[in-house]
Wavefront OBJ file of the C-alpha trace (Angstrom):
o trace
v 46.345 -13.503 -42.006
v 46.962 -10.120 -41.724
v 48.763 -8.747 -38.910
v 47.642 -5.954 -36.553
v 49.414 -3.649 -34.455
v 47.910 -3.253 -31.090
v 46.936 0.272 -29.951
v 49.126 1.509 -27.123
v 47.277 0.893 -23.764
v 45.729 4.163 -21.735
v 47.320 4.552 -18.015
v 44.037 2.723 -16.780
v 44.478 -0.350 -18.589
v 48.217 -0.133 -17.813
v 47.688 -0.483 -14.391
v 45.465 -3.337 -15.311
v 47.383 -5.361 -17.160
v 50.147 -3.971 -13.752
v 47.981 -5.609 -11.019
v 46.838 -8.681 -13.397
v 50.516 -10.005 -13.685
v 51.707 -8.386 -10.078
v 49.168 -11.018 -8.288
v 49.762 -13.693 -10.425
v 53.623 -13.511 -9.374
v 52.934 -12.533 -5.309
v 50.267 -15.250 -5.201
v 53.069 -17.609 -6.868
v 55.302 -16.273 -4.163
v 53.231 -16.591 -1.359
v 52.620 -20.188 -2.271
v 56.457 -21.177 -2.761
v 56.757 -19.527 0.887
v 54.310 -22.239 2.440
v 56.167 -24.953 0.351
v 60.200 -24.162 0.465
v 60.390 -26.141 4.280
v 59.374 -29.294 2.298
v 60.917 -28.580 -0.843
v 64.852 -28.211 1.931
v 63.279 -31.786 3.240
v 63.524 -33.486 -0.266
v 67.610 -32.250 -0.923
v 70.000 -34.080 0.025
v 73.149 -31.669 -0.877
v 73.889 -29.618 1.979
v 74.640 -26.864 -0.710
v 70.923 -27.439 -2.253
v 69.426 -27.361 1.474
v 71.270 -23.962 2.231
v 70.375 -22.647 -1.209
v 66.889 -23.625 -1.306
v 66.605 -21.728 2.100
v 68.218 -18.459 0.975
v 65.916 -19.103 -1.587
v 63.024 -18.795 1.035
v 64.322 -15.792 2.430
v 64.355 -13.913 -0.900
v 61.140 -15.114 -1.282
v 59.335 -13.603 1.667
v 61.604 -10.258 1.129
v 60.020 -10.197 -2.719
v 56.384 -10.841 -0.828
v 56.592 -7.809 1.595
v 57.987 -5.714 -1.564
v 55.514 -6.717 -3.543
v 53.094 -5.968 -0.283
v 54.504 -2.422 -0.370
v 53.984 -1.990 -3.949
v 50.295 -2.809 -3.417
v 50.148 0.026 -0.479
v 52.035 2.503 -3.249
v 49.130 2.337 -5.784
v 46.848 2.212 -3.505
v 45.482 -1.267 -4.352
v 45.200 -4.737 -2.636
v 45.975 -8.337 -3.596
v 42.967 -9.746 -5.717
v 42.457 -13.396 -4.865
v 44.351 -16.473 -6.465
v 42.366 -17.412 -9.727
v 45.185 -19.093 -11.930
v 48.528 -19.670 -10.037
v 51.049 -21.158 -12.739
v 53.396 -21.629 -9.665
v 51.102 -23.481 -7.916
v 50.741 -25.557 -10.657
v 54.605 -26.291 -11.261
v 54.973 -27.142 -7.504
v 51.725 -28.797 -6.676
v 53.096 -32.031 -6.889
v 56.451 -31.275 -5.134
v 58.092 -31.052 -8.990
v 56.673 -34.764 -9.778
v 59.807 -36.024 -7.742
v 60.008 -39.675 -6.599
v 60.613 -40.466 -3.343
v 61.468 -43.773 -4.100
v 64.805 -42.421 -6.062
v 67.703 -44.537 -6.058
v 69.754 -41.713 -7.207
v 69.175 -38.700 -4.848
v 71.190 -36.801 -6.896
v 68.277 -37.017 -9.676
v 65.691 -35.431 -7.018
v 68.522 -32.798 -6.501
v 68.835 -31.643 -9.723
v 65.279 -32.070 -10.202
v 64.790 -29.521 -7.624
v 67.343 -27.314 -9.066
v 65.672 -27.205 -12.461
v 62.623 -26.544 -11.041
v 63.457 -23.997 -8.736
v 65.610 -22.383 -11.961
v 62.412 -22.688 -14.187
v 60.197 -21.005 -11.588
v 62.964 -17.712 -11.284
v 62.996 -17.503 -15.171
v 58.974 -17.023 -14.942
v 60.071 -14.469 -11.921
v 62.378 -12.782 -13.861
v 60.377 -12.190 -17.201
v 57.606 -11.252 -14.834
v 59.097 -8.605 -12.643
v 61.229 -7.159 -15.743
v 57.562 -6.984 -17.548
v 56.267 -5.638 -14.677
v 59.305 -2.572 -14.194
v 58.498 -2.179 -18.134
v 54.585 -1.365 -16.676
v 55.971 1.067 -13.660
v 58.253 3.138 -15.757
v 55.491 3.978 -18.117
v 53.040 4.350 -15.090
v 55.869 6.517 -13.509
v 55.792 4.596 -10.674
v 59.410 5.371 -9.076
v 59.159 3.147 -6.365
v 57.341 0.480 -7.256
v 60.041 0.388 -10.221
v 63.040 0.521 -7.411
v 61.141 -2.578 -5.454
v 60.529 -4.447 -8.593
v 64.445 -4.052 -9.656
v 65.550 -5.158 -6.398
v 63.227 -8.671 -6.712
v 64.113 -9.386 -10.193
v 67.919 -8.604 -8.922
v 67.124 -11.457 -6.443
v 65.287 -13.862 -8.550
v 68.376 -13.363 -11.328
v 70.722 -14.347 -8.208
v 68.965 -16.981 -6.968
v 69.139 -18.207 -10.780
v 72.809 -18.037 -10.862
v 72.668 -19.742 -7.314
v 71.241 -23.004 -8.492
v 73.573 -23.189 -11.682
v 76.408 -22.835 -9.459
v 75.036 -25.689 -7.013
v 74.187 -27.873 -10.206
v 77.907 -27.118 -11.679
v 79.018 -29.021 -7.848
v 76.911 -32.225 -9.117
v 78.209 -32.524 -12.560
v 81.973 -31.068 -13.026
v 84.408 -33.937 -12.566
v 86.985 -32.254 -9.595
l 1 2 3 4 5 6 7 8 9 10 11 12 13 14 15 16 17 18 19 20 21 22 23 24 25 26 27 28 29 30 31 32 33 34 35 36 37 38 39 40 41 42 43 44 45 46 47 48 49 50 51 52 53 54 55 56 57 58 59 60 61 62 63 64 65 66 67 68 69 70 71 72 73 74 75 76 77 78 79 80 81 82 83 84 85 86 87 88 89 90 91 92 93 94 95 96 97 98 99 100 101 102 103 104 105 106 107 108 109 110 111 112 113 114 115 116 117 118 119 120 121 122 123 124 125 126 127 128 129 130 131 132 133 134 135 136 137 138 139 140 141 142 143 144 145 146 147 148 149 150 151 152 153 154 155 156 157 158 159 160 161 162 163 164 165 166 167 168
């Protein structure tokens, strides 16, 4: 098979292939906002419950930056057609209720929440590799400070998980 090297994108399809991945990831947000008061309801940690709500609060800062972003190049929000969040959370992580263990649920939770900021953090550092090229200084600035978040929020739930399985 021989092996092609794509031509480099024009600033219109830029912003394009910009807004295509910038709603996936704000309609993924949006939808983790409506769903982090259950997802607090299923941990039992104390930690996890205060984590996954700091959690929720970076979340709704990263949907009014994102929100901003959309008023800075002068677009709006297309509506949800493929949500891989949604899809990941629909079914509340495939947790049981019916756990003997709550500690499994727990760190259930935690590696879900931890695989959903990886897919945040490849998206937004795509997505500042799109602004730069755009030259879109701001956006750029608001995109850094959500992937900063996301990357925080990732260390967060490792630290939370290290609680469950270190031996004191």
């Amino acid at each position: 098979m021989e092996h092609h090297t794509p031509p480099t994108p024009d600033k219109k399809f830029l912003k394009q292939i910009f807004l295509h991945h910038l709603t996936r990831i704000y309609n993924g947000k949006r939808f983790l906002r409506e769903r982090t008061p259950h997802l607090v309801q299923l941990a039992s940690f104390e930690a996890l419950r205060l984590g996954i709500q700091e959690f929720g609060g970076d979340v709704k800062k990263q949907i009014e930056r994102m929100e901003e972003i959309y008023k800075l190049i002068g677009e709006t929000p297309s509506p949800e057609i493929c949500n891989p969040i949604r899809t990941i959370v629909r079914d509340e992580f495939c947790l049981d209720d019916n756990q003997s263990i709550p500690l499994l649920n727990d760190l259930d939770l935690m590696l879900y929440l931890q695989i959903l900021e990886h897919i945040n953090i490849t998206s937004y550092r795509m997505l500042i590799m799109i602004a730069k090229l755009l030259k879109y200084d701001e956006v750029t600035q608001l995109l850094t400070e959500n992937f900063d978040e996301s990357a925080d929020n990732d260390q967060l739930f490792t630290l939370i998980a290290k609680e469950y399985i270190t031996p004191e």
